[in-house]
C-alpha positions in Angstrom: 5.1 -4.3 -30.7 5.3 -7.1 -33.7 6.2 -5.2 -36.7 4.6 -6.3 -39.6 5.9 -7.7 -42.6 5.9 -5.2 -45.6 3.7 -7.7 -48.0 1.3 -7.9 -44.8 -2.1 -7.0 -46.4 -4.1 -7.1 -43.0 -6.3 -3.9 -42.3 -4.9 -2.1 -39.8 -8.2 -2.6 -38.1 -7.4 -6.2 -37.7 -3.6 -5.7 -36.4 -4.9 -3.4 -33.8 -7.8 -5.6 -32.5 -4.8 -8.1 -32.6 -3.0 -6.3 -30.2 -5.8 -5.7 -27.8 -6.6 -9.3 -27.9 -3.0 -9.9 -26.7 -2.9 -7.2 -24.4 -5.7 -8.9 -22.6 -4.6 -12.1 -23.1 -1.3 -11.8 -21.0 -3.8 -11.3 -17.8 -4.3 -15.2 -18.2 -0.9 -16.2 -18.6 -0.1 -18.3 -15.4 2.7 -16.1 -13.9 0.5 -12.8 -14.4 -2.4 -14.7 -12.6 0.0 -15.8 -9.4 1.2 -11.9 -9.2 -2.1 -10.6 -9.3 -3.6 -13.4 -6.3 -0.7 -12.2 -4.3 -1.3 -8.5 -4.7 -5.3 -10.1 -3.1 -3.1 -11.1 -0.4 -0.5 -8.4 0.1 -3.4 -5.6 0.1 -5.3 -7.8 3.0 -3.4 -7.3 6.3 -3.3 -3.1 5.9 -6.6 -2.5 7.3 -6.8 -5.1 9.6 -3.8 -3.4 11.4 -5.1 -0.1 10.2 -8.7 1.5 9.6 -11.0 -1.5 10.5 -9.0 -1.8 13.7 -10.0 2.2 14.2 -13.1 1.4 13.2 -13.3 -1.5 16.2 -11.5 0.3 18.8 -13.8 3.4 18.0 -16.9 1.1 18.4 -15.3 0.1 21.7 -15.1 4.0 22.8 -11.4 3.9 22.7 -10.5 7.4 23.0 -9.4 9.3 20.3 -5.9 10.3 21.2 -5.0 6.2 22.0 -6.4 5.5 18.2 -3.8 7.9 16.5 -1.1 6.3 18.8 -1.9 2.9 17.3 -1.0 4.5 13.8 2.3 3.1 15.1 2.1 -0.5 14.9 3.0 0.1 11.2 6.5 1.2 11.7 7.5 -1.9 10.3 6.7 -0.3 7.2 8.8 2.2 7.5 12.1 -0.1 8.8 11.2 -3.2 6.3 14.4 -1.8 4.3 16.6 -3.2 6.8 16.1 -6.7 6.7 15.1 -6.2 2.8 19.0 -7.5 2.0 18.5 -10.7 4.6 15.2 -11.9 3.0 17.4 -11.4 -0.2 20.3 -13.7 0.6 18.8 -16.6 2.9 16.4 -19.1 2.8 13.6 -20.1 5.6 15.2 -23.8 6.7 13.0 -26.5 5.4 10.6 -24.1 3.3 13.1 -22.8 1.6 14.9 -26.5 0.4 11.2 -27.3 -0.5 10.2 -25.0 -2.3 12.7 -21.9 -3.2 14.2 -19.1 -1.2 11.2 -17.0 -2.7 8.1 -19.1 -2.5 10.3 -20.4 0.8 9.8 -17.1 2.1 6.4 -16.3 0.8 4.9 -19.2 2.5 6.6 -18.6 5.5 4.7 -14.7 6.0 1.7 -15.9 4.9 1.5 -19.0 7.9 2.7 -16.0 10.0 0.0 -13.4 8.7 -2.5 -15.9 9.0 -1.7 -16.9 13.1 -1.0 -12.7 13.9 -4.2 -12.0 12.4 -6.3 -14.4 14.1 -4.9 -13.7 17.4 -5.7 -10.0 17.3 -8.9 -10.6 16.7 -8.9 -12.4 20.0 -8.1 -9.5 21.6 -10.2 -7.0 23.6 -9.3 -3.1 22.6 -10.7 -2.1 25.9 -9.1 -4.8 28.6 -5.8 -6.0 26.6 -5.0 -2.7 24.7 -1.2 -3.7 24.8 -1.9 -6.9 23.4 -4.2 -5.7 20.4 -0.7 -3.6 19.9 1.4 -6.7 19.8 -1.3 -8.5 17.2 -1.4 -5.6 15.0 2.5 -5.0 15.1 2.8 -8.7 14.1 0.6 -8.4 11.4 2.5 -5.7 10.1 5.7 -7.2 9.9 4.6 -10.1 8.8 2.8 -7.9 5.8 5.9 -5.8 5.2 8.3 -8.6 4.9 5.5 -10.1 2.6 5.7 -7.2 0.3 9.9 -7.4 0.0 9.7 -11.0 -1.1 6.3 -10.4 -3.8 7.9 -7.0 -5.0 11.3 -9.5 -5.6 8.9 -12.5 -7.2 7.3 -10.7 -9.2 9.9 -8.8 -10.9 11.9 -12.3 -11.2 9.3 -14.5 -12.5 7.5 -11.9 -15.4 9.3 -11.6 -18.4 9.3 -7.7 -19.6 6.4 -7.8 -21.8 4.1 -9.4 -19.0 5.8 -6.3 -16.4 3.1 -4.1 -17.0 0.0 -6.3 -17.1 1.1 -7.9 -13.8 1.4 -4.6 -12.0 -1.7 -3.3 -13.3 -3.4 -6.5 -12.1 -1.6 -6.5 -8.6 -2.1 -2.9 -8.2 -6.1 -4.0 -9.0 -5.9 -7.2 -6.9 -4.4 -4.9 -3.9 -7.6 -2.7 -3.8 -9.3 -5.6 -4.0 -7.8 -7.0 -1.0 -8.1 -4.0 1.2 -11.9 -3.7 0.6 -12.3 -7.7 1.6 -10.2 -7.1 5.2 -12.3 -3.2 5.3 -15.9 -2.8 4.2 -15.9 -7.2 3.8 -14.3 -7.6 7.5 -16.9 -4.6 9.2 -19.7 -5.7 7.4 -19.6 -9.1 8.5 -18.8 -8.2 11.8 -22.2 -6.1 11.1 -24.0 -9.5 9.7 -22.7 -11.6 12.7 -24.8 -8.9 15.2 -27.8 -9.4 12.9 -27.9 -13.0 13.4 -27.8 -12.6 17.6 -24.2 -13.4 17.8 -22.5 -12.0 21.7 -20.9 -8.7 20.8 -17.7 -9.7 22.3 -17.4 -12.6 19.8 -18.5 -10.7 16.6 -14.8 -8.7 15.9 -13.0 -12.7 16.3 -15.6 -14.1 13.8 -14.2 -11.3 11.2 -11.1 -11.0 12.2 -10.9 -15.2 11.5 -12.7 -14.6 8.4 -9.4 -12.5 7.3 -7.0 -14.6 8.4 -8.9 -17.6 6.3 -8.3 -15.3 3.5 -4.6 -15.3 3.1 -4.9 -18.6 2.0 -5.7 -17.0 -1.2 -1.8 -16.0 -1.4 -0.7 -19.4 0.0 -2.7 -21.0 -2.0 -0.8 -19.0 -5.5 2.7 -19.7 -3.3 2.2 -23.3 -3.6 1.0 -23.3 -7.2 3.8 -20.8 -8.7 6.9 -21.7 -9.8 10.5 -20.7 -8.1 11.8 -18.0 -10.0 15.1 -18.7 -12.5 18.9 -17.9 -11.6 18.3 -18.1 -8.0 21.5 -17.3 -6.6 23.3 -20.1 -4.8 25.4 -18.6 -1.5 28.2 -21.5 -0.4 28.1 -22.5 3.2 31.4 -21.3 3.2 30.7 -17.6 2.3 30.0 -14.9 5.8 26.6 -14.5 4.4 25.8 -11.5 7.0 28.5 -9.7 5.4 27.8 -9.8 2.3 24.2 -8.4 3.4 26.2 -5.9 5.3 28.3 -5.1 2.0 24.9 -4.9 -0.3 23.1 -2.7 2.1 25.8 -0.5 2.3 26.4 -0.3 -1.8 22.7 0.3 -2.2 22.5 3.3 0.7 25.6 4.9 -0.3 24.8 4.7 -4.2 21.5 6.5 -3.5 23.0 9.5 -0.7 25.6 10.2 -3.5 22.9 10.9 -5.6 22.8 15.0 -6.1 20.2 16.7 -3.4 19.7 13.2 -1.9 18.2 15.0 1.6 16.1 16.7 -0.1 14.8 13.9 -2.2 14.5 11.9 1.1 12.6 14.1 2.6 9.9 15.0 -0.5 9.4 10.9 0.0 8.7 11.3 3.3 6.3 14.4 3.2 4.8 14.4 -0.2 2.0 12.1 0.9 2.0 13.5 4.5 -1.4 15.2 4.3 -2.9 12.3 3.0 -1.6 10.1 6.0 -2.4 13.0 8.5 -6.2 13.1 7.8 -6.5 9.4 6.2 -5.3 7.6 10.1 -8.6 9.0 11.4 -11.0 8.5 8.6 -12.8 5.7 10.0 -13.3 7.1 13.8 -14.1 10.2 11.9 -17.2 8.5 10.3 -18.3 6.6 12.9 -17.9 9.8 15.3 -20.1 11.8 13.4 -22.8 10.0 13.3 -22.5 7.3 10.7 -23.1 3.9 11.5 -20.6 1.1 10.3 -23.4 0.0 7.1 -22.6 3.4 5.9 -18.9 3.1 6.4 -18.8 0.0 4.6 -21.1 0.6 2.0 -19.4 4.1 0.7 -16.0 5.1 2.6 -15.1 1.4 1.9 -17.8 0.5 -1.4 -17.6 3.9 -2.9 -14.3 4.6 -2.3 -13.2 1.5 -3.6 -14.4 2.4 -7.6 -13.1 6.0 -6.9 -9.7 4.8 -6.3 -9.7 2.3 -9.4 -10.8 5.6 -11.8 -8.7 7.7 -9.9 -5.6 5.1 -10.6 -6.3 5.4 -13.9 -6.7 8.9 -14.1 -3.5 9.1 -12.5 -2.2 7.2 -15.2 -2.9 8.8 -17.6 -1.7 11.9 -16.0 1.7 10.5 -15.7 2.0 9.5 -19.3 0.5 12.9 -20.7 2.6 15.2 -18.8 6.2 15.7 -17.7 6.6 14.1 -13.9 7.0 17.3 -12.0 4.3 18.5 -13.6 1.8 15.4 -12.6 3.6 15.7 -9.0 2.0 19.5 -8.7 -1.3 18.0 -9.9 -1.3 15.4 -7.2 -0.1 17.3 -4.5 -2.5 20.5 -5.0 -5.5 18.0 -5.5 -4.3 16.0 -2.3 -4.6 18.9 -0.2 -8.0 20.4 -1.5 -9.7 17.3 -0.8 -8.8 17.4 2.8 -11.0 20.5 3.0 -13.6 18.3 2.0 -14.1 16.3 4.9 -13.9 19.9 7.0 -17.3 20.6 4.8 -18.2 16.7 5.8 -17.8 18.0 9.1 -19.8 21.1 9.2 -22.8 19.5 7.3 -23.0 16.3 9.9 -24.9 13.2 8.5 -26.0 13.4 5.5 -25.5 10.3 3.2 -25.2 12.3 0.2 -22.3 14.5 1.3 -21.1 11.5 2.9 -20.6 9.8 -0.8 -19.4 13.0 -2.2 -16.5 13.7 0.3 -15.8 9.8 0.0 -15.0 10.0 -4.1 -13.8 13.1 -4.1 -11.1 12.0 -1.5 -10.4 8.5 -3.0 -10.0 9.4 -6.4 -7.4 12.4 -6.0 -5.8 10.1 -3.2 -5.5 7.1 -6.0 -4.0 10.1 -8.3 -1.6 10.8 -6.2 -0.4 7.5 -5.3 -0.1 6.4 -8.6 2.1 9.3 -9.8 4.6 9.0 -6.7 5.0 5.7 -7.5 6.4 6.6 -10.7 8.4 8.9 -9.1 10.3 6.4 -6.5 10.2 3.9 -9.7 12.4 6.8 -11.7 14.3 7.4 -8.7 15.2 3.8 -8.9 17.4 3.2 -11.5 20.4 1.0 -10.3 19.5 -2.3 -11.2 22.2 -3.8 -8.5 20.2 -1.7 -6.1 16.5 -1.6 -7.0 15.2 -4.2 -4.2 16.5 -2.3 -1.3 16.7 1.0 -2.8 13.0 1.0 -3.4 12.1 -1.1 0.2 13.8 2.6 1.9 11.9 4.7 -0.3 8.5 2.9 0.2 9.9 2.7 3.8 10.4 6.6 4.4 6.8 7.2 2.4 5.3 5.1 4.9 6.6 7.6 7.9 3.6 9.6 7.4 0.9 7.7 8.3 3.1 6.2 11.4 5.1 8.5 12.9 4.0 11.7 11.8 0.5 10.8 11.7 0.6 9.4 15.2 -0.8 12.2 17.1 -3.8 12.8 15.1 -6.3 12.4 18.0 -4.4 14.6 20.2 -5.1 17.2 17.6 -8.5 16.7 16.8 -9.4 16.3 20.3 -8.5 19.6 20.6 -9.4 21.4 17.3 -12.4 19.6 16.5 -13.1 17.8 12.9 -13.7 21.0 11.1 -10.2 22.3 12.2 -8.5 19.2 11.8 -8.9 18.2 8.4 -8.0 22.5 7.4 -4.7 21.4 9.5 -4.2 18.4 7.6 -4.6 20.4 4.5 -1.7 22.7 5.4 0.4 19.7 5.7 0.8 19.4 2.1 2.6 23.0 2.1 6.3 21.4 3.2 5.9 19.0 0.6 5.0 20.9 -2.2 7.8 23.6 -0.8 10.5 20.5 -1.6 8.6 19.8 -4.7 9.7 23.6 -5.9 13.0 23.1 -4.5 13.6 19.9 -6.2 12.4 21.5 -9.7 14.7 24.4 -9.1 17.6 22.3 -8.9 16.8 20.5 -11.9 16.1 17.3 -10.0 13.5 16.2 -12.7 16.1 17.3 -15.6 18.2 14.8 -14.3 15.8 11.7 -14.2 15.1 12.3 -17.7 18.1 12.5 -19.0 19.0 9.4 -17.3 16.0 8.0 -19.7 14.1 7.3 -16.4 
């Protein structure tokens, strides 16, 4: 904040509208606007490698238990820490001496996005199942390794005071992007039947239509500019050691930490229940009874608006109250709204409940989510480290909707959805058990001392 000058006779009024004005201006400021297109483009590939290939390979009659098995073509998520420190310290050949290691390596995902995508569109769920694995595990590493190099450009390129702004706008654009490759992909798959289009073809046309739009992210790769005090590596230097040496220093700084296993762990199960019940969502739907319209106009249209209040509920949360407190908050709500869809379940088709169950879920999920954020954020305090430090943490959250949440059919094939969803519910329990353990051990005492 400017402080004014003591003969300043403005109203106060005036100074405040001032600072609104600016606080909105710094959304136009050309850096801000080239982070928030690339959050459009790192929130696009999830769902195509996610819930609207559920949605497809339920449509197909897939069976349920080979749909939760696909929940692992995202461990690339989960491992994208391990070549975090490589993407740091090389550049792509060519790209990179045209146009910066960063934008080098941005360009270079997004040409590689764009191909994966397409080609697992070409698929067939029900005759090439292994390849519709290979396409979606492409698109996932190509959409991990994305997010290391825009997480890295956009803390490089925006000065402090634009830090803020540009992660509320990427966070926005994000959304944004997962509803364009969800509801925007199924319900132009849906238009596409309308208009008499073979219903082999239809899933290519949208899944084409997706990989066209990552050229909104090349497109802002080409346009930015190549972040200052890039770091210049001699030919002569053993460049995979010094990886080696930074992975190591950044690992071993964070398991010296005190109750580092513990910590680990709460990352990796905190958001479990979430993951557990969210990896069948869309079959869920579609199972019941709903066709895709519906899915597309509320679990995808509906949700979408929950989860931007529910992000800002979620802030405010997190600046109101202390952060073990908000993590309570988030945990108790995500595991009472699984219970909602085991009500969804019991009442059957019914648009209404549909919409209900749908906000309900979207905007405690977007509470949570925003609050564990700033919780790895806290937990990421070594500025030598931060990069990799926080690629493992969003790494190890990721195990829950991959690993863990990879036999989710088995059990709902065998419980049925109203016992499913109370299973997933119970989920939260080990997590909110670490969250007491954690606050007994003065874990949260010690990231605010550290002025975290």
């Amino acid at each position: 904040m400017t402080e004014a000058a003591p003969q300043d006779a403005r109203p106060a009024a005036a100074e405040e509208d001032d600072g609104f004005l600016a606080s909105l201006a710094v959304y136009l400021r050309p850096r801000v606007l080239i982070v928030i297109l690339l959050g459009f483009s790192s929130g696009l590939p999830l769902a195509l490698s996610g819930a609207t290939l559920t949605i497809w390979m339920a449509e197909a009659k897939v069976n349920l238990g080979t749909i939760g098995l696909f929940a692992l073509v995202g461990v690339p998520y989960n491992f994208k820490f391990v070549w975090a420190p490589l993407v740091d310290a090389l550049d792509v050949p060519l790209l990179g001496r045209w146009l910066g290691r960063r934008r080098g390596w941005l360009v270079f995902t997004q040409l590689l996005l764009a191909v994966a995508i397409a080609w697992l569109g070409f698929q067939d769920p029900v005759l090439a199942p292994w390849h519709v694995a290979l396409g979606a595990l492409l698109v996932a590493t190509a959409s991990a390794t994305q997010d290391i190099v825009v997480d890295a450009f956009r803390v490089e390129s925006l000065e402090t005071r634009e830090q803020a702004a540009g992660m509320a706008g990427y966070v926005a654009a994000y959304r944004v992007g997962m509803l364009a490759s969800g509801a925007g992909v199924v319900l132009l798959v849906a238009w596409f039947e309308v208009l008499g289009a073979p219903h082999a073809d239809v899933w290519f046309y949208g899944y084409l239509a997706a990989a066209l739009m990552v050229g909104v992210g090349l497109v802002a790769s080409l346009l930015a500019t190549e972040p200052a005090g890039e770091p210049v590596i001699s030919h002569e230097v053993n460049v995979f050691r010094r990886i080696a040496q930074t992975a190591a220093g950044a690992f071993g700084a964070f398991l010296s930490r005190h109750s580092a296993i513990a910590i680990l762990a709460f990352v990796v199960l905190f958001k479990f229940c979430d993951a557990f019940a969210g990896v069948l969502t869309g079959a869920f739907v579609i199972d019941i009874g709903f066709d895709k319209a519906a899915y597309a106009g509320i679990v995808k249209g509906v949700g979408f608006a929950a989860a931007l209040l529910g992000g800002f509920a979620g802030g405010m949360i997190a600046r109101a109250l202390p952060l073990s407190t908000s993590l309570w908050i988030a945990g108790v709500l995500q595991m009472a709204s699984n219970l909602v869809f085991s009500w969804q379940a019991w009442v059957g088709v019914d648009l209404g409940a549909l919409t209900l169950t749908i906000v309900v879920e979207n905007f405690t999920g977007a509470i949570g989510t925003v609050i564990f954020v700033a919780y790895i954020s806290a937990l990421c305090g070594d500025r030598a480290h931060t990069a990799t430090q926080y690629a493992l943490l969003t790494a190890l959250a990721a195990v829950g909707r991959t690993f863990l949440a990879s036999g989710a059919g088995f059990i709902a094939e065998e419980t049925g959805w109203i016992a499913f969803f109370a299973v997933t519910a119970l989920a939260a329990l080990p997590g909110l058990a670490l969250l007491a353990y954690l606050q007994a051990r003065g874990h949260f005492r010690e990231l605010a001392g550290a002025g975290r």
